[in-house]
C-alpha positions as CSV (number, residue, x, y, z in Angstrom):
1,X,40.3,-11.9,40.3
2,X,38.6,-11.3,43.6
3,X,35.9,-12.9,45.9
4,X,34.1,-10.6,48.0
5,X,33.3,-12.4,51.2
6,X,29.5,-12.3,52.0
7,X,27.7,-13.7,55.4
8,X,27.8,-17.1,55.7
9,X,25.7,-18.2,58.9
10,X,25.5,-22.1,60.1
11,X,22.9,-23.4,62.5
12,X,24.3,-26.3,63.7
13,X,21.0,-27.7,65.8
14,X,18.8,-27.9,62.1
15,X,22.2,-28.6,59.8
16,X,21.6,-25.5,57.6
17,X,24.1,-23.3,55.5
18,X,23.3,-20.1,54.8
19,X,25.6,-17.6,52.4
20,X,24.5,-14.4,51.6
21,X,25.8,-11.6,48.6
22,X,28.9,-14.1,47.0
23,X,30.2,-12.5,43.5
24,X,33.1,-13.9,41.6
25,X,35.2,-11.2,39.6
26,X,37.4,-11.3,37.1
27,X,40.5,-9.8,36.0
28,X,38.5,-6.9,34.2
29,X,36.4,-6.1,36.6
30,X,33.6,-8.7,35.4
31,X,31.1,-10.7,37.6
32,X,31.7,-14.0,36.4
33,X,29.3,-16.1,38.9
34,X,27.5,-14.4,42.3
35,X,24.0,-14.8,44.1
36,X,21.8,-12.9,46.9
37,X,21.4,-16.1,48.8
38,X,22.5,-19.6,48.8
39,X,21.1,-22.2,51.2
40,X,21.8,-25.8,52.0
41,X,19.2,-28.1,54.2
42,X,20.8,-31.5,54.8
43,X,18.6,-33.6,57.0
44,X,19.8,-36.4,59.8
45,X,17.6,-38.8,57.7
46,X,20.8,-39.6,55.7
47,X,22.1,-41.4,58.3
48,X,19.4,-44.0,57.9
49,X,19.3,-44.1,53.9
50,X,22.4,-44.2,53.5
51,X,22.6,-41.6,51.2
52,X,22.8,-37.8,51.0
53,X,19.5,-36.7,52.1
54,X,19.0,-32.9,52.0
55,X,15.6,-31.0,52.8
56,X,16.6,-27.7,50.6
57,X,18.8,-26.5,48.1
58,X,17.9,-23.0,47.1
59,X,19.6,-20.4,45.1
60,X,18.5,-17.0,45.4
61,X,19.4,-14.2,42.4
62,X,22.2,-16.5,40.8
63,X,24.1,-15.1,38.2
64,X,26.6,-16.0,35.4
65,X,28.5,-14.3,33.2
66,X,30.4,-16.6,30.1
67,X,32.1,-14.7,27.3
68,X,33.6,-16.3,24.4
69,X,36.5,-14.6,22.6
70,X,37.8,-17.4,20.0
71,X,36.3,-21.2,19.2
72,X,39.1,-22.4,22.0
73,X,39.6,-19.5,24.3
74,X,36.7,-18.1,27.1
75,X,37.0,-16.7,30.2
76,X,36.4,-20.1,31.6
77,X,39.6,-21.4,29.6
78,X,41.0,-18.9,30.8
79,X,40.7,-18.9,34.1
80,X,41.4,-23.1,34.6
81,X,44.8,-22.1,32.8
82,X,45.2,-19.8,35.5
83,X,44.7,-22.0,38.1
84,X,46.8,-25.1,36.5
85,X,49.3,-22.4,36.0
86,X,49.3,-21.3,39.8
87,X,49.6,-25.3,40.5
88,X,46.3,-25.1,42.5
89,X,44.8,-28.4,40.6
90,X,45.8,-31.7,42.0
91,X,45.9,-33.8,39.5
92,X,45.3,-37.9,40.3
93,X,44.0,-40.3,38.9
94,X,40.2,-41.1,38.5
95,X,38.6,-44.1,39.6
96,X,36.0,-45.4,37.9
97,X,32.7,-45.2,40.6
98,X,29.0,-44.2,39.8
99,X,27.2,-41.6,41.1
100,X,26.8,-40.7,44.9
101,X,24.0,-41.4,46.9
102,X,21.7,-38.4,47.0
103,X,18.5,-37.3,47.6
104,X,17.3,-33.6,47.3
105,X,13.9,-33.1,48.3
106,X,13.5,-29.3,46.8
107,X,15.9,-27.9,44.8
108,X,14.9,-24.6,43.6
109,X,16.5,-21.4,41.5
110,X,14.8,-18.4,41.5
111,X,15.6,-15.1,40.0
112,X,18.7,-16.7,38.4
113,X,20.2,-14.7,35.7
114,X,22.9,-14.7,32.7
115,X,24.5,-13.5,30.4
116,X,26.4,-15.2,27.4
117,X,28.8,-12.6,25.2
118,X,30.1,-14.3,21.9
119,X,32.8,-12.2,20.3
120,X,33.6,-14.8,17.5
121,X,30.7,-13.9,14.9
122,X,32.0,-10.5,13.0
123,X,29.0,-8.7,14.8
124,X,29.2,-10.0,18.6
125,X,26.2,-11.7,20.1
126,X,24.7,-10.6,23.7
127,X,22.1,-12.7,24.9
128,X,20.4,-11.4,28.4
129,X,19.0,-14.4,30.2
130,X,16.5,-14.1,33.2
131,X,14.3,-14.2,35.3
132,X,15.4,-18.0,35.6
133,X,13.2,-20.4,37.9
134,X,14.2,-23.6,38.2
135,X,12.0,-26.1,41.0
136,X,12.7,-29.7,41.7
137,X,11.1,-32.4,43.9
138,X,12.8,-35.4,45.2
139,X,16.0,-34.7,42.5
140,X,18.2,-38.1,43.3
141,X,20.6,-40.6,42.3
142,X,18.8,-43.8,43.9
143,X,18.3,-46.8,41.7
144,X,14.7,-46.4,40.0
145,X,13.9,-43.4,42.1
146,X,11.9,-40.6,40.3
147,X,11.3,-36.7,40.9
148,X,9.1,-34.0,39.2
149,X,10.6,-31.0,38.3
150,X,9.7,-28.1,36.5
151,X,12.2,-25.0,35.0
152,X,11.2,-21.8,33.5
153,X,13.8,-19.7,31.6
154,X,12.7,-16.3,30.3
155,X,15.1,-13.6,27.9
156,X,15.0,-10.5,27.9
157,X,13.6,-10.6,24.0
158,X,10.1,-12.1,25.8
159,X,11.1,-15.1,24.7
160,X,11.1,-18.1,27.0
161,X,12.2,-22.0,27.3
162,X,9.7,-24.2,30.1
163,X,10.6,-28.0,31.0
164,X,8.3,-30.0,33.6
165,X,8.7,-33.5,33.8
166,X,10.5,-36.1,35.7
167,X,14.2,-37.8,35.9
168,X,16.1,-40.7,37.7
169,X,19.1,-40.1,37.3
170,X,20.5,-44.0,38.1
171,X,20.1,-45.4,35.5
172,X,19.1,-41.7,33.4
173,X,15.4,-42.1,32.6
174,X,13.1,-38.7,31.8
175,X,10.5,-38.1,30.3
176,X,8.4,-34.9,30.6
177,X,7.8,-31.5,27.9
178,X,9.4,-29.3,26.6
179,X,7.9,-25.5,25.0
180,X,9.9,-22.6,23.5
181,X,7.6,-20.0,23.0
182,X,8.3,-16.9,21.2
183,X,11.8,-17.1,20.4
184,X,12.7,-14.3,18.1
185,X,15.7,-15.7,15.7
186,X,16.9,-11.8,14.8
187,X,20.4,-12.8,16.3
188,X,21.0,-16.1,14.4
189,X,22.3,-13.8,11.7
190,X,25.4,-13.4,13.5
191,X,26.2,-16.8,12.8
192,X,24.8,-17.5,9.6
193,X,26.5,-14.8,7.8
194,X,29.4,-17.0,8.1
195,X,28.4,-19.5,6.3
196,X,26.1,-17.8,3.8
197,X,25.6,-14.8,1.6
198,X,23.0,-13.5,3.9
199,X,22.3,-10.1,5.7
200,X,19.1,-10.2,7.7
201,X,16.8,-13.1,8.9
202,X,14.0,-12.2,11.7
203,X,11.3,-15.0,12.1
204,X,9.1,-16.0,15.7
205,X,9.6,-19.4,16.6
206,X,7.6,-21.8,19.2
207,X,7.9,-25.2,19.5
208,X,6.6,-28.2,21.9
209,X,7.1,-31.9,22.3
210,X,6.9,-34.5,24.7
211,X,10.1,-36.6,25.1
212,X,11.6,-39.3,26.6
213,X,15.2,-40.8,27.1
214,X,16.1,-43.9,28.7
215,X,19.4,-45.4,29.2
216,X,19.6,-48.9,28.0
217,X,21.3,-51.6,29.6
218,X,24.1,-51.6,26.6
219,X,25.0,-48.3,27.8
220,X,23.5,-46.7,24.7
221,X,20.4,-44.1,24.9
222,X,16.6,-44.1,23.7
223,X,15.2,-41.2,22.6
224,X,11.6,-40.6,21.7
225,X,9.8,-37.3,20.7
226,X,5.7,-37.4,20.2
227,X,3.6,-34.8,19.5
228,X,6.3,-32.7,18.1
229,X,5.2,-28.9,17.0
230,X,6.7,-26.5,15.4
231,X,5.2,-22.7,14.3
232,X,7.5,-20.6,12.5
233,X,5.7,-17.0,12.1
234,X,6.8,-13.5,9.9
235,X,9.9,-15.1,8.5
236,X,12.0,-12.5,6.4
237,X,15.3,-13.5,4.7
238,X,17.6,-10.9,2.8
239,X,20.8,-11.6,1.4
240,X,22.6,-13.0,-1.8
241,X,24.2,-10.7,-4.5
242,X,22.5,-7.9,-5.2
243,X,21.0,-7.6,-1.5
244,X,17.6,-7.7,-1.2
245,X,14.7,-9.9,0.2
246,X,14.1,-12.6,-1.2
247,X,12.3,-14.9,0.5
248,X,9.1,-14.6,3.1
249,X,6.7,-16.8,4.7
250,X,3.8,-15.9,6.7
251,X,3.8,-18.9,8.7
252,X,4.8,-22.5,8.5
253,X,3.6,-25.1,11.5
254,X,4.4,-28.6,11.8
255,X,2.1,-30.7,13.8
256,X,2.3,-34.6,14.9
257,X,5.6,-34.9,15.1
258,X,7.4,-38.5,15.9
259,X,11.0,-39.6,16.2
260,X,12.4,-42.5,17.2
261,X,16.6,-43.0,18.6
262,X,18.4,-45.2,17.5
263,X,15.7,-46.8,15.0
264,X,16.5,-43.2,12.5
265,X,12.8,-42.7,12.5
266,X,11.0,-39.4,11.9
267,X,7.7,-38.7,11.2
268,X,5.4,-36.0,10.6
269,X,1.6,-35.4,10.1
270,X,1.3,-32.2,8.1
271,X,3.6,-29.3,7.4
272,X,1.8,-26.6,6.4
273,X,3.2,-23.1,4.8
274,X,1.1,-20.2,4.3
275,X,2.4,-16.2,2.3
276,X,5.4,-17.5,0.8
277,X,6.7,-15.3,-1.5
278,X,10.3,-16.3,-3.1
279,X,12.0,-14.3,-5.9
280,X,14.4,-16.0,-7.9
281,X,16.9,-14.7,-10.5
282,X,19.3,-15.2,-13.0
283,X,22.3,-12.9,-13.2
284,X,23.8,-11.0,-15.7
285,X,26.2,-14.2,-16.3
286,X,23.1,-16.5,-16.2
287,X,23.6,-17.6,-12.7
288,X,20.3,-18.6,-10.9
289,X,20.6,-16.5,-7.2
290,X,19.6,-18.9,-4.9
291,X,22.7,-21.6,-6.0
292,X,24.7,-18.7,-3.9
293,X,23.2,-20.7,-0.8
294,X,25.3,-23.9,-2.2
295,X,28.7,-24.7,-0.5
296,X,31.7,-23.4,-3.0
297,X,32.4,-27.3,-3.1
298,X,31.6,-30.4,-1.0
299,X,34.8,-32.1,0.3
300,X,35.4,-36.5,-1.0
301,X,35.5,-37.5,2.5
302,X,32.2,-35.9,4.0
303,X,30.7,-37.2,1.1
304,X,32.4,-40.4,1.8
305,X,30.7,-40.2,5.4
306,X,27.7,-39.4,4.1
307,X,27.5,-42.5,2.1
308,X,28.6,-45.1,4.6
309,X,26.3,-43.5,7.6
310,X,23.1,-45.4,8.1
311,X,20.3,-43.0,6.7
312,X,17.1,-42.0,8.8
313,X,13.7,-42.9,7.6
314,X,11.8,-40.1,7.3
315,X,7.5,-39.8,6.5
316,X,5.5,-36.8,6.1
317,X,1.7,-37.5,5.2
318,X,1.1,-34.3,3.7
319,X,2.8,-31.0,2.7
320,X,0.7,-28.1,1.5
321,X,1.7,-24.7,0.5
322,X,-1.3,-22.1,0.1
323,X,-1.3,-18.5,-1.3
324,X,2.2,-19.2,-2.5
325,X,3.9,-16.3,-5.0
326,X,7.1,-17.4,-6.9
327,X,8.9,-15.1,-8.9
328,X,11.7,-15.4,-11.5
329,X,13.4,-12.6,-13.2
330,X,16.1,-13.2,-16.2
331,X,18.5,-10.1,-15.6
332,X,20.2,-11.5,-18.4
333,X,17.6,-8.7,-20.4
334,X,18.4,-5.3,-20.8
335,X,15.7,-3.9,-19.6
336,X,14.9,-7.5,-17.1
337,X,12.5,-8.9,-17.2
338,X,9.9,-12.0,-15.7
339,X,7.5,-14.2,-15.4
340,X,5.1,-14.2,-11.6
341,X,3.5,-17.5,-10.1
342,X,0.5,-15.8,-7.6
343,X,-2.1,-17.4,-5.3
344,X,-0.3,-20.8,-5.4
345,X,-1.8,-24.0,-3.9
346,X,0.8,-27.3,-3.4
347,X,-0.3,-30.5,-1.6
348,X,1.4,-32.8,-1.8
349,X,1.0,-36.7,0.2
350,X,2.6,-39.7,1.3
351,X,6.2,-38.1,1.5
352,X,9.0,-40.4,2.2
353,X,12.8,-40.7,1.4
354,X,11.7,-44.7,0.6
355,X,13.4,-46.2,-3.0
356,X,10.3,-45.9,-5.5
357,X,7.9,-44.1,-3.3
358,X,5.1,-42.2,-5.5
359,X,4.0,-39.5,-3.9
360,X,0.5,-37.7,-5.5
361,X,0.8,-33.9,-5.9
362,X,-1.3,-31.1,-6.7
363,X,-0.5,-27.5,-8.1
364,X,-2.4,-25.0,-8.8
365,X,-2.2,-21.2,-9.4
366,X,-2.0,-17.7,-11.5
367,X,0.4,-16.6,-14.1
368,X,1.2,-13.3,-14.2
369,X,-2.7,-12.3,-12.6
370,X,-4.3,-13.6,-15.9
371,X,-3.7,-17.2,-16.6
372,X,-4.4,-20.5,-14.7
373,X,-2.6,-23.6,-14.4
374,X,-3.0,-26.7,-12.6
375,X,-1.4,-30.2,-12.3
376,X,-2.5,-33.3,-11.2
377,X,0.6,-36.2,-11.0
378,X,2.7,-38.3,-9.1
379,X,6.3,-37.6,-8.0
380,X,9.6,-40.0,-7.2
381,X,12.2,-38.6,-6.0
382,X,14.7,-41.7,-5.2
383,X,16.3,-43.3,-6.2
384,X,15.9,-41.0,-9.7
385,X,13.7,-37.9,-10.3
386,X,10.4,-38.8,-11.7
387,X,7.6,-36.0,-11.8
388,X,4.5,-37.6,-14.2
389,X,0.8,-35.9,-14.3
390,X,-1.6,-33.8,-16.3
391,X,-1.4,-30.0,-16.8
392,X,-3.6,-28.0,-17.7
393,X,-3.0,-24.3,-18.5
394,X,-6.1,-21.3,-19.3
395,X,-5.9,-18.0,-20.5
396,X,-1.9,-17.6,-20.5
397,X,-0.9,-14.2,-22.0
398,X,1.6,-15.0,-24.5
399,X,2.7,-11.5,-24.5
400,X,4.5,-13.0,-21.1
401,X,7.2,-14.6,-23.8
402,X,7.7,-11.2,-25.5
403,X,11.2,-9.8,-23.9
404,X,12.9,-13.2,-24.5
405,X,11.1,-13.5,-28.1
406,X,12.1,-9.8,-29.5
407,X,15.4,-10.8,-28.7
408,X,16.1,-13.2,-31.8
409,X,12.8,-11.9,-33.9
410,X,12.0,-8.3,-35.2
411,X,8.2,-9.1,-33.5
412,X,6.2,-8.1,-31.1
413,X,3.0,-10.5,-29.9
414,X,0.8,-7.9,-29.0
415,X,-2.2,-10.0,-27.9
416,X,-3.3,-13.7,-27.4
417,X,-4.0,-16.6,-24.9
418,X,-3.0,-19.8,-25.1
419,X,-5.0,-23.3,-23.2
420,X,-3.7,-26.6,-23.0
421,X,-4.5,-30.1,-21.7
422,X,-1.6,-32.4,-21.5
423,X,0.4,-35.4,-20.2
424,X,3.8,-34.5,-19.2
425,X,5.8,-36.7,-17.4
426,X,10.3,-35.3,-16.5
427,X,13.1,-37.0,-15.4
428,X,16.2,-35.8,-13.7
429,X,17.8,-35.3,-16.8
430,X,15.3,-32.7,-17.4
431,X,14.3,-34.2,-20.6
432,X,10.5,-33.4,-21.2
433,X,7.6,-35.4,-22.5
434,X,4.3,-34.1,-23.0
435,X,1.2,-34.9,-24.9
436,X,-2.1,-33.6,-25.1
437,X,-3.8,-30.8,-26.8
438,X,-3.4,-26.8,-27.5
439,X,-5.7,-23.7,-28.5
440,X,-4.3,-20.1,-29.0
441,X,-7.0,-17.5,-29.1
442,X,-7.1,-13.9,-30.4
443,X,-3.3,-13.5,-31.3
444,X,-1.6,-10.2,-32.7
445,X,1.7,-10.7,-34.1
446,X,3.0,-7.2,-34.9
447,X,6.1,-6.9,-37.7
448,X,8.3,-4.0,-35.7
449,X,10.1,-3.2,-39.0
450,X,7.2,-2.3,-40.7
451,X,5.4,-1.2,-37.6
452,X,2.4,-3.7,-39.4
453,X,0.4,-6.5,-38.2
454,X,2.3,-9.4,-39.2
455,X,-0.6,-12.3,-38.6
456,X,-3.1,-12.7,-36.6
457,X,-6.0,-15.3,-35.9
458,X,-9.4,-15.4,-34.2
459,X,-8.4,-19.5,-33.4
460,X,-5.8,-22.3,-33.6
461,X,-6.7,-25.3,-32.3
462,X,-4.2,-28.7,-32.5
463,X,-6.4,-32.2,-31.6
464,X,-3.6,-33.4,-30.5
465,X,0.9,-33.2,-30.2
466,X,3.1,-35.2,-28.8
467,X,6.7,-33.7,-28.0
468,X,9.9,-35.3,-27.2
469,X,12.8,-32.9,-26.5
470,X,14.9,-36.3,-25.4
471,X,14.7,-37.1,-29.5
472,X,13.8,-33.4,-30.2
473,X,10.3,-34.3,-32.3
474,X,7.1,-32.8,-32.4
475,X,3.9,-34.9,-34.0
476,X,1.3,-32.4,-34.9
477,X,-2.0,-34.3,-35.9
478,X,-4.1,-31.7,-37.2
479,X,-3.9,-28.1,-37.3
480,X,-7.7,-25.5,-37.6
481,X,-7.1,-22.1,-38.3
482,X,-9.8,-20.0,-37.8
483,X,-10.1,-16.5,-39.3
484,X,-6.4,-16.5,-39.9
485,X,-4.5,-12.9,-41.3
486,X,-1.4,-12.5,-42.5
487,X,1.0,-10.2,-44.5
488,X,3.8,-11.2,-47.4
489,X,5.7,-8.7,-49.0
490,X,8.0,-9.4,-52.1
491,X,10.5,-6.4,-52.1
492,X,12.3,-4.5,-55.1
493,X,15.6,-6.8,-54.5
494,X,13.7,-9.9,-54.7
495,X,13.6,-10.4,-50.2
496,X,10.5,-10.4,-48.2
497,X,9.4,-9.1,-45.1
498,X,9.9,-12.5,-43.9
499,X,13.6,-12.1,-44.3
500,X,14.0,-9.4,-42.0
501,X,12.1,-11.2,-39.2
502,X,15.3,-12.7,-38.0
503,X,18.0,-10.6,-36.1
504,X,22.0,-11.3,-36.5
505,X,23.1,-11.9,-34.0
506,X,27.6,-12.2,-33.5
507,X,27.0,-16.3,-31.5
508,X,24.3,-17.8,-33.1
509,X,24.6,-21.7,-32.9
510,X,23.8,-24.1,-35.5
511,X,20.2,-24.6,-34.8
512,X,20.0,-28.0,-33.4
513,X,18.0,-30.8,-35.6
514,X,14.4,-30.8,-34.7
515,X,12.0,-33.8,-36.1
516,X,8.1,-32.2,-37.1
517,X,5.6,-33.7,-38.7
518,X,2.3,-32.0,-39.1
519,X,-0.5,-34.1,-39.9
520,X,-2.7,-31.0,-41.7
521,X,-3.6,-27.8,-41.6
522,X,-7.3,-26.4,-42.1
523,X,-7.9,-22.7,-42.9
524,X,-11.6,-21.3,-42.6
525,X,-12.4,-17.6,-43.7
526,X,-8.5,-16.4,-43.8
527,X,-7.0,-13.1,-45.1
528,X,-3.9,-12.6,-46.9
529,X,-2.3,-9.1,-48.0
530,X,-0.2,-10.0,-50.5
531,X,2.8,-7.4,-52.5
532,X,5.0,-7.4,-55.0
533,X,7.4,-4.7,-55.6
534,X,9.9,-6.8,-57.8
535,X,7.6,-6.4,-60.8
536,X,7.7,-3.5,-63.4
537,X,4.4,-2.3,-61.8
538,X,4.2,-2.5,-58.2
539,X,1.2,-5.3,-57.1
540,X,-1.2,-5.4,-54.4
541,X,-3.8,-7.6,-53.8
542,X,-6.3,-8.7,-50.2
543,X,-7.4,-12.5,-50.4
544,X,-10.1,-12.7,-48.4
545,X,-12.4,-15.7,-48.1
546,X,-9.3,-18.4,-47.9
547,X,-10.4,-21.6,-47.4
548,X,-8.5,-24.6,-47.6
549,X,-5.8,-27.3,-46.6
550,X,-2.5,-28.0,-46.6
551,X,-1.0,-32.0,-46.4
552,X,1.1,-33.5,-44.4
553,X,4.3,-31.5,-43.9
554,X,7.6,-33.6,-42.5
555,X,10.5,-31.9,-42.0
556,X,12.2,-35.7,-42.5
557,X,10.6,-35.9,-45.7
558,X,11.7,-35.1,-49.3
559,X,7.4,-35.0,-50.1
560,X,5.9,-31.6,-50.6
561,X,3.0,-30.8,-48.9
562,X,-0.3,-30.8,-51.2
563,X,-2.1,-27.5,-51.2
């Protein structure tokens, strides 16, 4: 290591230090620390305030270089080992005193720069720091005794970190603000692709509060953050298995920020997300993508920690998500295939991490470009899941169910829409119950055997259901058919084109035990094609005019139905 000597000039008569062009090398050849121009002020005035009273400190062009090769070992580390090694540190013991007596009138930094080299991440991380400005008034250890100061730190990226405010350092009070304004977070990828399946994040990030922090006479220290921002712009995550992006966001701010140390007290005013598009999955093994995020497992004892630490209160008055797209995608399918959320709107108020806290939220949105959906409810999430409202659904394509349905059934539903206004109300058990009522308009059920409409109607219309997948039951009141066509076929060998609707399939379970009771069925102008090729002389007939009703059917019943 070497020390190039610069110019070091003293004027006795004014008690100023001057040193000019001082660089620090390393072994390699590096310039760990150096500046143009160092200068020292001190003033005679200490003499009368009994303290270290210097006009100037200023620190022209300073640089620093700090590189990081392991968690434990930087060129820092190394070079204290070197000098313990060389028996250069005297080593006694410390006495417990506070801090000197000092009073710096201007303190200033200006052109500083840096550079910080981490060779730990698989991909090493260079950050360029500088042009650094750093300016302080009246900086000083007297009891009670404060001084403005004001830094500026700008990267090379355009990014930039600004502090003004003032400190006393005896006891520590400050309180001031703080900005970071356009900090690009390309490089945090470095780092988070050790802890996560992911290959690219780039986002802009600014944020502002005002602060304070106090010592308090116990020793321990007050912090408090107000008007706490936060504006996260062009965020674009890619990653997981197989990579891709899968998650963007437009913009997301966070505005009226609060938090309180050591109450455990945050709160926020509104946290507001705008373009996000998320695409979720589920694997050829039925594996939803984004549980690849998840830890592999969660060790007893941090859980254990988790549990006995005391727990922050946290308030948001309102979240809201607009023009929202969510996709899923079962890959399960041969081809794949899914279902797109579009143009969604979430608000939801009064958030808190309280026991029992209700918290009102409102959905709304597009499926798949054609059909609407909205829901109107309250939501708990402590200390159980709770999520209670009314849905309402218009214009649904059913033909959205079609690559799951022709998996089990020789069908294909060609056409028709289905509405709904219900009650639903799920817990975190993820047992359903909903009540309400349903319409399916203009279905097509084609038989893809036959290559034949299977049945079709111009309306269905239930008054009212109420389903129970906890107790699997459905209660059907009454059932209107409207226009209603269908197709039976008797064949040769005594089967029916009903038969063949079902595919075999090498795992099928039992079908579980499902509880329905229909309260009626009305049919108004209905057609039936009806065949018979068993007989001696094939029969065909069309039944055209049906009109009629069917009785109460109960699956729990021994009672036919009256036709």
């Amino acid at each position: 290591r070497s020390l190039p000597s610069g110019t070091v000039r003293v004027t006795p008569y004014v008690l100023c230090v001057q040193i000019a062009e001082l660089s620090f090398q390393d072994t390699a050849g590096e310039r760990l620390i150096g500046f143009d121009q160092f200068l020292v002020n001190l003033q005679a005035a200490s003499l009368f305030r009994w303290a270290w009273t210097l006009k100037e400190i200023r620190l022209d062009g300073g640089h620093l270089f700090f590189e990081r090769f392991t968690l434990e070992d930087t060129r820092l580390s190394r070079l204290m080992a070197d000098i313990e090694a060389a028996g250069e540190v005297d080593e006694q013991p410390e006495e417990a005193s506070g801090l000197p007596r000092l009073l710096v009138h201007q303190l200033s930094l200006n052109n500083g720069s840096g550079v910080l080299l981490d060779q730990v991440p698989e991909s090493p991380v260079q950050i360029n720091i500088g042009p650094v400005r750093v300016a302080m008034q009246d900086l000083n250890t007297l009891p009670d005794s404060h001084g403005q100061q004001h830094v500026d730190i700008q990267f090379a990226d355009g990014s930039s970190i600004s502090w003004q405010g003032t400190i006393s350092l005896a006891p520590l009070d400050s309180e001031g603000q703080l900005t970071v304004s356009n900090s690009r977070l390309d490089r945090s990828i470095a780092y988070l692709k050790a802890m996560l399946p992911l290959s690219q994040v780039s986002a802009t990030l600014d944020a502002s509060t005002r602060y304070s922090v106090k010592a308090r006479p116990d020793g321990d220290i007050e912090v408090a953050l107000d008007e706490l921002g936060v504006q996260l712009g062009s965020l674009r995550v890619t990653g997981l298995q197989p990579d891709s992006e899968f998650l963007s966001l437009e913009s997301l701010q966070v505005s009226g920020g609060t938090l309180r140390y050591p109450e455990q007290r945050v709160s926020i005013e509104a946290i507001e997300l705008e373009g996000t598009d998320l695409q979720t999955w589920l694997d050829a093994d039925g594996n939803v993508n984004l549980l690849q995020l998840l830890p592999a497992e969660a060790t007893g004892a941090a859980a254990a920690g988790a549990e006995d630490s005391p727990g922050w209160d946290l308030s948001i008055s309102r979240l809201a998500l607009s023009g929202t797209s969510l996709g899923f995608e079962d890959r399960q399918l041969n081809p794949a295939a899914g279902v797109q959320l579009s143009s969604m709107n979430v608000e939801i108020r009064e958030i808190s991490n309280l026991d029992g806290q209700k918290m009102p939220i409102l959905v709304s949105g597009s499926i798949q470009d054609e059909g609407q959906f909205e829901f109107d409810g309250l939501l708990s999430a402590l200390p159980q899941f709770h999520l209670a409202g009314q849905a309402k659904i218009e214009s649904v394509p059913l033909a959205l169910v079609q690559p799951w349905t022709q998996e089990s059934l020789n069908i294909e539903i060609e056409r028709g829409q289905m509405a709904s206004d219900s009650r639903i109300a799920l817990d975190d058990s993820g047992q359903l119950v909903a009540e309400g009522t349903l319409s399916i308009t203009d279905l097509g059920i084609l038989d893809t055997i036959e290559n034949e409409q299977l049945l079709a109607w111009q309306q269905m219309d239930i008054d009212q259901y109420e389903a129970d997948l906890a107790s699997s039951e459905l209660k059907i009141s009454l059932v209107h058919l409207e226009q209603m066509q269908g197709r039976i076929e008797i064949n040769a060998d005594r089967s029916t084109n009903l038969d063949k609707l079902l595919k075999e399939s090498e795992s099928s379970p039992e079908p579980a035990g499902f509880s329905l009771l229909v309260g009626g069925i009305e049919l108004n102008d209905g057609v039936l094609d009806f065949s018979d090729l068993s007989l001696p002389l094939d029969f065909s007939t069309r039944i055209s005019g049906l009109e009629g009703t069917v009785s109460t059917i109960n699956s729990q019943s021994q009672e036919p139905a009256n036709i």
